[in-house]
C-alpha positions as CSV (number, residue, x, y, z in Angstrom):
1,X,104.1,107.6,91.0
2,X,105.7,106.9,87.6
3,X,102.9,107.6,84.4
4,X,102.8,103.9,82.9
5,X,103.4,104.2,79.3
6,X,99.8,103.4,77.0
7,X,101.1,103.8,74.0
8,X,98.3,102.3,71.5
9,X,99.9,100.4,68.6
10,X,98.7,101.5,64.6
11,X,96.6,98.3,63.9
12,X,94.8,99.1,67.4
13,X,94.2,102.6,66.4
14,X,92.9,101.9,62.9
15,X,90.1,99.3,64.5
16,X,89.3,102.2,66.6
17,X,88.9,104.7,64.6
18,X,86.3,102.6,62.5
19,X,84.0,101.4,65.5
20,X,81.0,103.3,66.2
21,X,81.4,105.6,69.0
22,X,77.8,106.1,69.4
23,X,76.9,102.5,69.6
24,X,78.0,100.5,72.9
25,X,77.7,97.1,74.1
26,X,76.4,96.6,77.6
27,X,76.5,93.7,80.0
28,X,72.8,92.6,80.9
29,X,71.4,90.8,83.4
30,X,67.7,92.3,83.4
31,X,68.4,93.5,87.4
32,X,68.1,97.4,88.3
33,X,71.4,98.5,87.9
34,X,72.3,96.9,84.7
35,X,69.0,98.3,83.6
36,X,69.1,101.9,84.9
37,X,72.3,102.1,83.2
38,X,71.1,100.7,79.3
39,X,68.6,103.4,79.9
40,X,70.8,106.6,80.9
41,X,73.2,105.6,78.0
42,X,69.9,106.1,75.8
43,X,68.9,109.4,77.2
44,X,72.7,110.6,76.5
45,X,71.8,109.6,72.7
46,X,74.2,106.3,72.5
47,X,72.2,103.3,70.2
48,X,72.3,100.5,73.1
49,X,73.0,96.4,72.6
50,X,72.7,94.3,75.6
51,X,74.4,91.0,76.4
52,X,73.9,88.4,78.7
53,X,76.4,86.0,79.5
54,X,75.2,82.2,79.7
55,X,77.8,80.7,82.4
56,X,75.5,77.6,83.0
57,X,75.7,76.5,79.6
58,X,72.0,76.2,79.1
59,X,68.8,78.0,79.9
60,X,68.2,79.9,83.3
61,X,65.8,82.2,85.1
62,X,68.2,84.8,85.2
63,X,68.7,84.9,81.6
64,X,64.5,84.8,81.1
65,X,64.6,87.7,83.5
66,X,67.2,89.2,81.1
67,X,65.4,88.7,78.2
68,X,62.2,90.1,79.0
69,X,63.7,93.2,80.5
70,X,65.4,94.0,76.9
71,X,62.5,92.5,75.5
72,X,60.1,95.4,77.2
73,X,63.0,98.4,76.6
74,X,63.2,96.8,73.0
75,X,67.0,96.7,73.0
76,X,68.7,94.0,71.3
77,X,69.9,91.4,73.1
78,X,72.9,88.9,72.5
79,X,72.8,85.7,74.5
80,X,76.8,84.5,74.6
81,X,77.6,81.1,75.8
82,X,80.6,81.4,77.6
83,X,80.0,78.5,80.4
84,X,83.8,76.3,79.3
85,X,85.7,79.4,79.7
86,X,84.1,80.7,83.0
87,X,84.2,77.1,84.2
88,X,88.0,77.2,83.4
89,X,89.0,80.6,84.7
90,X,86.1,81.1,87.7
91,X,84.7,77.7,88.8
92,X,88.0,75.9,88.7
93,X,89.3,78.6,90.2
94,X,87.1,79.0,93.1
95,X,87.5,74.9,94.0
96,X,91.1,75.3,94.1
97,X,91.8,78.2,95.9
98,X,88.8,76.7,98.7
99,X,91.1,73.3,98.4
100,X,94.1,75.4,99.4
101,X,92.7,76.6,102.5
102,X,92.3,80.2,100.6
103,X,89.7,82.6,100.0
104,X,88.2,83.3,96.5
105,X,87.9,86.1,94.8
106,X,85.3,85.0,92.0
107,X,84.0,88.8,91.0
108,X,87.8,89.9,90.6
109,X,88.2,86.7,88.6
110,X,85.7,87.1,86.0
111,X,86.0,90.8,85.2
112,X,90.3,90.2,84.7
113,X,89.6,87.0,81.9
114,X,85.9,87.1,81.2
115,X,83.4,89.6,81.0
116,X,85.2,93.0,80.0
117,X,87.3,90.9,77.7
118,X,84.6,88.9,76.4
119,X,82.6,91.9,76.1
120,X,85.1,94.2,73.9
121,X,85.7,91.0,71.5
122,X,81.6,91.2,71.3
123,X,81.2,94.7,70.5
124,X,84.1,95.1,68.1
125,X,81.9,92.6,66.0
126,X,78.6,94.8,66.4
127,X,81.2,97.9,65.4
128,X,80.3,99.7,69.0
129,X,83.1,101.3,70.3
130,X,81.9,101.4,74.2
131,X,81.0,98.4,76.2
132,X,79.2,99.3,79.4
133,X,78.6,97.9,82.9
134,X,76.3,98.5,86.1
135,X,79.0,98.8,88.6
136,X,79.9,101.7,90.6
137,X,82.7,103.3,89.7
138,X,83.6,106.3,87.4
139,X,86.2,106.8,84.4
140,X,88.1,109.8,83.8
141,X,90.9,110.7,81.2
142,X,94.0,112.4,82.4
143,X,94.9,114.4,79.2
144,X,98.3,115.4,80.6
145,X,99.6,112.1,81.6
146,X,97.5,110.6,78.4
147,X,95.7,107.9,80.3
148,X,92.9,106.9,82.4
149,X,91.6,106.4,86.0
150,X,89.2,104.8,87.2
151,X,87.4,107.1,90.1
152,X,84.9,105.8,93.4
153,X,81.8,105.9,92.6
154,X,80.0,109.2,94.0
155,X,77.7,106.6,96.0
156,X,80.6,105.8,98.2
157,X,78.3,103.3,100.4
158,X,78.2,101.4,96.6
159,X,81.8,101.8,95.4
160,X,82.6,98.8,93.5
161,X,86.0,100.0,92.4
162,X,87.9,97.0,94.9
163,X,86.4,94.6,92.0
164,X,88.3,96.5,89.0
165,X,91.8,96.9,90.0
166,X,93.1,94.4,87.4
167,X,91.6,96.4,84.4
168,X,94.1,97.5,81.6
169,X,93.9,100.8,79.9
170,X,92.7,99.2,76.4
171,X,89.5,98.5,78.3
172,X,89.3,101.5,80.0
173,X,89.4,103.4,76.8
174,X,86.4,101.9,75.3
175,X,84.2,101.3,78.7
176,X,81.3,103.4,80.4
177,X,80.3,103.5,83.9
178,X,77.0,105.1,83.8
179,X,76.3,105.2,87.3
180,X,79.3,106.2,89.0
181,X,77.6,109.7,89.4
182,X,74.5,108.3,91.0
183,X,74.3,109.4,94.3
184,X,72.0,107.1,96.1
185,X,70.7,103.1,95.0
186,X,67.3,105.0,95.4
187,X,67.5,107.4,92.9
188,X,68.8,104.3,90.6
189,X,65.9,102.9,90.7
190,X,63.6,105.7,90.7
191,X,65.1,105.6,87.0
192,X,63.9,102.3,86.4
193,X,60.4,102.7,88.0
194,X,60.0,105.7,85.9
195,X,59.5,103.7,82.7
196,X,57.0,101.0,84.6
197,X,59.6,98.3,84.6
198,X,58.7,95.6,87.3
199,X,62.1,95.1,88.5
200,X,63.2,98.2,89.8
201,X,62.4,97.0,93.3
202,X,64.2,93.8,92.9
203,X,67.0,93.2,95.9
204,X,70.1,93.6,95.2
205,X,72.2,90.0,95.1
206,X,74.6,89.1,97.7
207,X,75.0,85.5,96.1
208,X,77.7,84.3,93.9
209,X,76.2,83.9,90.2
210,X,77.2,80.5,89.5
211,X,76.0,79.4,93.1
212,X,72.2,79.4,93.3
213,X,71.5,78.1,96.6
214,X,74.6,80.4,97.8
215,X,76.2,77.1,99.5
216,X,79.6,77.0,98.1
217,X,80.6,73.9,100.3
218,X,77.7,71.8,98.7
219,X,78.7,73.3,95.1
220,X,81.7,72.2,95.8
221,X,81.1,69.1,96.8
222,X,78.6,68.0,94.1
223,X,80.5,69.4,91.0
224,X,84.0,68.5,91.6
225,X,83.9,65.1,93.4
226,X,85.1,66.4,96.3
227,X,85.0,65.1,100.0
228,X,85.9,67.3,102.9
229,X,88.6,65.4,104.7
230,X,88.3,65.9,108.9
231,X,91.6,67.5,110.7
232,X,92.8,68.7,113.3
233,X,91.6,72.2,115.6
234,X,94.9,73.4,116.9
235,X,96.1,76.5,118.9
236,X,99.1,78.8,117.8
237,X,101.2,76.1,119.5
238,X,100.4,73.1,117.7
239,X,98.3,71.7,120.7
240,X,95.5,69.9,119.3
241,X,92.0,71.2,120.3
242,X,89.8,69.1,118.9
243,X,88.1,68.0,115.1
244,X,87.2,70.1,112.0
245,X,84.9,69.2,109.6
246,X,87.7,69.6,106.2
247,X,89.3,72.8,105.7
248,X,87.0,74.0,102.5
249,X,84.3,75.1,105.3
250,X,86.7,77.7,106.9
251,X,87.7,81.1,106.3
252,X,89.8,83.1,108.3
253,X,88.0,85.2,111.4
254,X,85.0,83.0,111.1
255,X,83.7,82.8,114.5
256,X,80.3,81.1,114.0
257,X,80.0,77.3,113.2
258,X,83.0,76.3,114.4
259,X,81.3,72.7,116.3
260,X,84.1,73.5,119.3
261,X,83.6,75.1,122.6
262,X,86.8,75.8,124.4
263,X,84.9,78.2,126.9
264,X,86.1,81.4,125.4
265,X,85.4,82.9,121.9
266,X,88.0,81.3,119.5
267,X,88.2,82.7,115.7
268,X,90.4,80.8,112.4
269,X,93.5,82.6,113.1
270,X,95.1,80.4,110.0
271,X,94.6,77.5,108.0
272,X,97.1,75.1,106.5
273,X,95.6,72.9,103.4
274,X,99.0,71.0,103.5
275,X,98.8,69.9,107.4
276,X,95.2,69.6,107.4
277,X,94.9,71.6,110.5
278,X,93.1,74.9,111.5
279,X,94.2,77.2,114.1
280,X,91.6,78.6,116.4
281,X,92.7,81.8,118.3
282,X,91.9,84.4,120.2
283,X,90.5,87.7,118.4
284,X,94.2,90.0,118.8
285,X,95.5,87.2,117.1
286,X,93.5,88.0,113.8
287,X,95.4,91.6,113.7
288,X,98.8,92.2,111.5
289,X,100.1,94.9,109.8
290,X,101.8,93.7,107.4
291,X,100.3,92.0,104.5
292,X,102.2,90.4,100.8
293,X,100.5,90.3,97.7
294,X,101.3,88.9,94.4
295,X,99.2,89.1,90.8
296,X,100.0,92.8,91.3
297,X,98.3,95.0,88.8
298,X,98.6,98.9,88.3
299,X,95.8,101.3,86.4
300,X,97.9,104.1,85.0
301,X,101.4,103.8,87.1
302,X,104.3,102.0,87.1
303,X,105.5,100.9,90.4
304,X,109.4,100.5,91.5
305,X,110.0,102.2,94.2
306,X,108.1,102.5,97.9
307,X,104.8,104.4,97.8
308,X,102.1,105.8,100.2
309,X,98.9,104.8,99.8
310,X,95.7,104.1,101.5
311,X,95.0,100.2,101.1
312,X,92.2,97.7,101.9
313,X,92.0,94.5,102.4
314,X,88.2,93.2,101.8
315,X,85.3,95.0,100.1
316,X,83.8,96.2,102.9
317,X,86.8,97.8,105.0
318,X,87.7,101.4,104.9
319,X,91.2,102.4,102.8
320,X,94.1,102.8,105.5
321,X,97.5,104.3,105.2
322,X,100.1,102.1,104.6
323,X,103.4,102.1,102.8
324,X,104.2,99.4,99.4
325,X,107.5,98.3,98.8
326,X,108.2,96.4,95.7
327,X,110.0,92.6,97.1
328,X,111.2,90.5,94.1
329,X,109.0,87.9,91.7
330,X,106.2,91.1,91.4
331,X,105.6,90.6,95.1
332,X,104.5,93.8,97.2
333,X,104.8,94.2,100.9
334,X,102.0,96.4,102.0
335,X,103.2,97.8,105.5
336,X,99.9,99.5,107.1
337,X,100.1,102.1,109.8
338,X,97.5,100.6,111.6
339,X,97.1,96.7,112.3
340,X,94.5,95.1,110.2
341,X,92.2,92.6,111.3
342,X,91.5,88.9,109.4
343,X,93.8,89.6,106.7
344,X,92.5,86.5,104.3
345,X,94.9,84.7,101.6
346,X,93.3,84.6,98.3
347,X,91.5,87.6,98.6
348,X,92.6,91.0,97.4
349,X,94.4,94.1,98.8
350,X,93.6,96.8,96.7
351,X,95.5,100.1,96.4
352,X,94.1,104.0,96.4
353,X,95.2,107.6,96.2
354,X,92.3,109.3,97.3
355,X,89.5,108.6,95.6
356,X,91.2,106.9,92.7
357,X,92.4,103.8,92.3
358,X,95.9,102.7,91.8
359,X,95.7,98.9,91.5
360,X,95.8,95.5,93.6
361,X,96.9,91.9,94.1
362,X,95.9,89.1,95.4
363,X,97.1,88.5,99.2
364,X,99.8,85.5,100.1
């Protein structure tokens, strides 16, 4: 691994050096976590600002919720309307990677242009030096390479690391992860019930923010126009098996609501936007071990040269060794020792050493 250089430039340094490094900016939705952590950043002594971001572009329950949460720990509270630039750099996003026949990353999306972004522009204007988050995840400072990590969370059943692989060193410099010592959800919101808020029982979300009803085909469909055009089912061969209902609908190694039976279990195996066609498969045809990304983004390292690493390919999978070679264009081949199942275009394969992470891409 080759120390990537993070040199700060003199104008940087000057604006630094004037912020308030007891005063931070944190990103607010009124739910548990984001909660929990605007009131451990108090006990440590910091003077805490909350901010919600509007994406909707007008008044919602969440940001009522949000609202009356900061109202009741009195914390100030900025309201930011940022619903043209999320539309531009999420929404859009989302509708054209689904029209591709590809698998979104939303989450990844927003924290690379929006919200830490958004939120250090924010702060600088409050003069706080820290902005802050809920996820979990932890930040430490390598004094002898002169740069920053970012750590799993010690709750490794709630790592959120895979979601913060495209953060820069600027912003890990001025951002606090208060929870990435917690060691259970529990005792997260034992912090919160402590003080007799209301919400520290609240579920946590598995829904996308922007999608209420958590039916992205129907989103889709009502905000962009758009009309699911029927194709073809076909095997690995190209022999047609029957009718799907528009490729938008699919993701690879769905098994469930397919509308075929072919008297076997059949999975997406791949899906091909251009053609208009969806393979069905078997389920050993969903394994491959060898997987191309491109977007590539490194924390604190430079890579040139091929690397071992443990690597995972959705949120939920468990790292696995496998060896990156740089290919040209900033494309990385990820060879894994072991075969990995429903590897998904347009979602991410993230990179770790450990327990720290080393960065990630988007898959091709």
């Amino acid at each position: 691994m080759i120390p990537m250089n993070t040199t700060t430039n003199k104008y940087e340094s000057v604006i630094c050096m004037s912020l308030d490094k007891k005063k931070v900016l944190i990103g607010f939705s009124g739910g548990v976590d984001s909660t929990a952590s605007s009131l451990l950043l108090r006990e440590k002594g910091y003077e805490v600002h909350g901010i919600f971001f509007n994406v909707f572009g007008s008044e919602s329950d969440t940001q009522n919720k949000a609202t009356e949460v900061a109202r009741k720990l009195s914390m100030p509270l900025i309201t930011l309307d940022i619903s043209k630039e999320f539309k531009k750099r999420v929404k859009d996003y989302f509708y054209e990677e689904y029209k591709q026949g590809r698998t979104p990353n939303p989450c990844v999306q927003c924290n690379k242009y929006i919200k830490f972004n958004f939120m250090l522009q924010e702060a600088k204007k409050i003069n706080a030096y820290y902005i802050s988050t809920g996820h979990y995840a932890r930040i430490l400072y390598d004094d002898i390479g002169d740069y920053y990590v970012i750590k799993k969370s010690t709750a490794l059943n709630k790592d959120q690391t895979y979601m913060l692989y495209n953060l820069n060193q600027e912003i890990l410099r001025h951002t606090l992860f208060p929870l990435g010592n917690m060691e259970s959800k529990d005792y997260v919101r034992e912090i919160v019930h402590h003080v007799g808020l209301p919400n520290a029982n609240t579920k946590d979300s598995q829904e996308i923010c922007f999608i209420q009803n958590n039916d992205y085909v129907d989103y889709i469909c009502r905000n962009y126009d758009y009309s699911p055009m029927e194709g073809d089912y076909v095997d690995i061969s190209g022999n047609i098996l029957g009718r799907h209902r528009g490729v938008v609908n699919y993701t690879i190694g769905q098994r469930k609501g397919l509308g075929i039976t072919l008297g076997k279990p059949v999975y997406v195996t791949h899906i091909d936007a251009h053609k208009n066609t969806v393979v069905l498969g078997n389920n050993d045809e969903l394994y491959q071990d060898v997987v191309y990304s491109n977007k590539n983004n490194f924390i604190h390292i430079e890579f040139n040269q091929p690397m071992k690493v443990e690597a995972k390919v959705r949120y939920s999978a468990n790292p696995t060794e496998a060896i990156l070679t740089f290919e040209d264009d900033n494309i990385i081949k990820t060879t894994f020792l072991k075969p990995q199942r429903a590897i998904t275009p347009g979602q991410s394969i993230v990179f770790y050493s450990g327990d720290t992470l080393l960065g990630g891409g988007t898959i091709i």
